[in-house]
C-alpha positions as CSV (number, residue, x, y, z in Angstrom):
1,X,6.0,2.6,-4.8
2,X,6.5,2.9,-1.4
3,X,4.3,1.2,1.6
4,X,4.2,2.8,4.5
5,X,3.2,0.9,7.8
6,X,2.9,2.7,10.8
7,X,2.4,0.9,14.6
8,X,2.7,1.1,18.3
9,X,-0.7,3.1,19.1
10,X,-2.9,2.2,21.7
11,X,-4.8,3.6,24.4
12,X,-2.4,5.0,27.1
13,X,-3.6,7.4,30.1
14,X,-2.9,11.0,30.8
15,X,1.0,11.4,31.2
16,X,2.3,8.0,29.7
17,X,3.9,7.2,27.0
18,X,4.0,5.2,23.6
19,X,6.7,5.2,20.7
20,X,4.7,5.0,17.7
21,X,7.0,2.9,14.1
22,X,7.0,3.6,10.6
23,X,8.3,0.9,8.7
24,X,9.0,1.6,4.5
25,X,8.8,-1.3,2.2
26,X,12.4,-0.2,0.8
27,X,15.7,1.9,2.1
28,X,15.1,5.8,3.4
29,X,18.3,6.3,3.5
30,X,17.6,8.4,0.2
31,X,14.3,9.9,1.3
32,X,15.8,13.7,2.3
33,X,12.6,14.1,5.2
34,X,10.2,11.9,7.0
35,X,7.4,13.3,8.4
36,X,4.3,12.6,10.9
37,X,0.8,14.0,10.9
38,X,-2.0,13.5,13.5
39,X,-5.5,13.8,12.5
40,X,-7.9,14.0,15.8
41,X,-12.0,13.4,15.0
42,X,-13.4,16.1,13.1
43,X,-10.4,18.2,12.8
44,X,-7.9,19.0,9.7
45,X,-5.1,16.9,9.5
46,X,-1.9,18.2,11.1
47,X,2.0,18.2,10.6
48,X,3.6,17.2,14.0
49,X,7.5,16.5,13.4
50,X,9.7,16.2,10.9
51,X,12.8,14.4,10.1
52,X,15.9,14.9,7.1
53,X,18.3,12.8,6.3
54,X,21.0,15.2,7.9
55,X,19.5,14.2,10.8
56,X,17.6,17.8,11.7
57,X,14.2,17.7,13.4
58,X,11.4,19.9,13.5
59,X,8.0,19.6,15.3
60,X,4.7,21.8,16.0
61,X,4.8,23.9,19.3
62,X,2.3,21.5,21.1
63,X,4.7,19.0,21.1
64,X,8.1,20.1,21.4
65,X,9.5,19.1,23.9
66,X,7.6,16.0,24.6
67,X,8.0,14.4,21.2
68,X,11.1,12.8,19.6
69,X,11.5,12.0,16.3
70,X,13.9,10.0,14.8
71,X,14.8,7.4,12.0
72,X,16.8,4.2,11.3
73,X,18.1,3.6,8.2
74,X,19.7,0.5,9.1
75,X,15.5,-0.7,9.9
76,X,14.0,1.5,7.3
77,X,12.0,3.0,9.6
78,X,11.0,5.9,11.9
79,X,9.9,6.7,14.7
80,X,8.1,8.8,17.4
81,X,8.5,8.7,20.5
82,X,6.0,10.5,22.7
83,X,6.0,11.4,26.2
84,X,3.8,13.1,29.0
85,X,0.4,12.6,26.6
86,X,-2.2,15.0,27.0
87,X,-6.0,13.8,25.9
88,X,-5.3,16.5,22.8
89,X,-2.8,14.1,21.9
90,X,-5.5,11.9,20.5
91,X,-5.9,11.3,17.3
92,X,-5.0,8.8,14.1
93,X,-1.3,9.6,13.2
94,X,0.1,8.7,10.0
95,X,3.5,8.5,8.3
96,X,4.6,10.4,5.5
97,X,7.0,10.7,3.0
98,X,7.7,12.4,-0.3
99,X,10.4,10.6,-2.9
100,X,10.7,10.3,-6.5
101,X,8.5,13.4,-6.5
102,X,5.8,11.3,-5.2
103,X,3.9,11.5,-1.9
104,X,3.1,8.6,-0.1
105,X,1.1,7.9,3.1
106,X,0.4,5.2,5.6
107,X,-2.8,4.0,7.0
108,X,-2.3,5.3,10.1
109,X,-2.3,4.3,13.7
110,X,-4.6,5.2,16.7
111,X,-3.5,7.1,19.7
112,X,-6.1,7.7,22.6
113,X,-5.1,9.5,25.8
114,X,-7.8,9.4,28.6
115,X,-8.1,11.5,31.0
């Protein structure tokens, strides 16, 4: 079973930046795609980027551009990076992956942009 453990939210104003961490209990390097999701108060939760092993990213049109995803291997870990933050931004962001057939989910991180 996989724990997921994501970090690096915060509060952060209009236009900053923070890099948000996913750390896995065990090695990605055989986890084909990564993937983080935002969930903002009273909202459905959302896909926002997406990472494979091959390297090839993905993200939702409110963020491209401003968002980078990316992984470590070495670290078991991903990341996202996000720059120029917009108060839409906020919301609890989680990590997920699927492996083994099984889906698996972290407990998420907060992300509040102020205005």
């Amino acid at each position: 079973q996989v724990q997921l453990v994501e970090s690096g939210g915060g509060l952060v104003q209009a236009g900053g930046s923070l890099r948000l961490s996913c750390a896995a209990s065990e090695s990605i390097s055989s986890i084909n795609s990564m993937t983080w999701y935002r969930q903002a108060p009273g909202k459905q939760r959302e896909w926002v980027a997406r990472i494979f092993s091959a390297g090839i990213t993905t993200y939702t049109n409110s963020v491209r551009g401003r968002f980078t995803i990316s992984r470590d291997n070495a670290k078991n870990t991903m990341y996202l990076q996000m720059n120029s933050l917009k108060p839409e931004d906020t919301a609890v962001y989680f990590c997920q992956v699927v492996t083994n057939f099984q889906n698996y989910w972290g407990q998420g991180t907060q992300v509040t942009v102020s205005s």
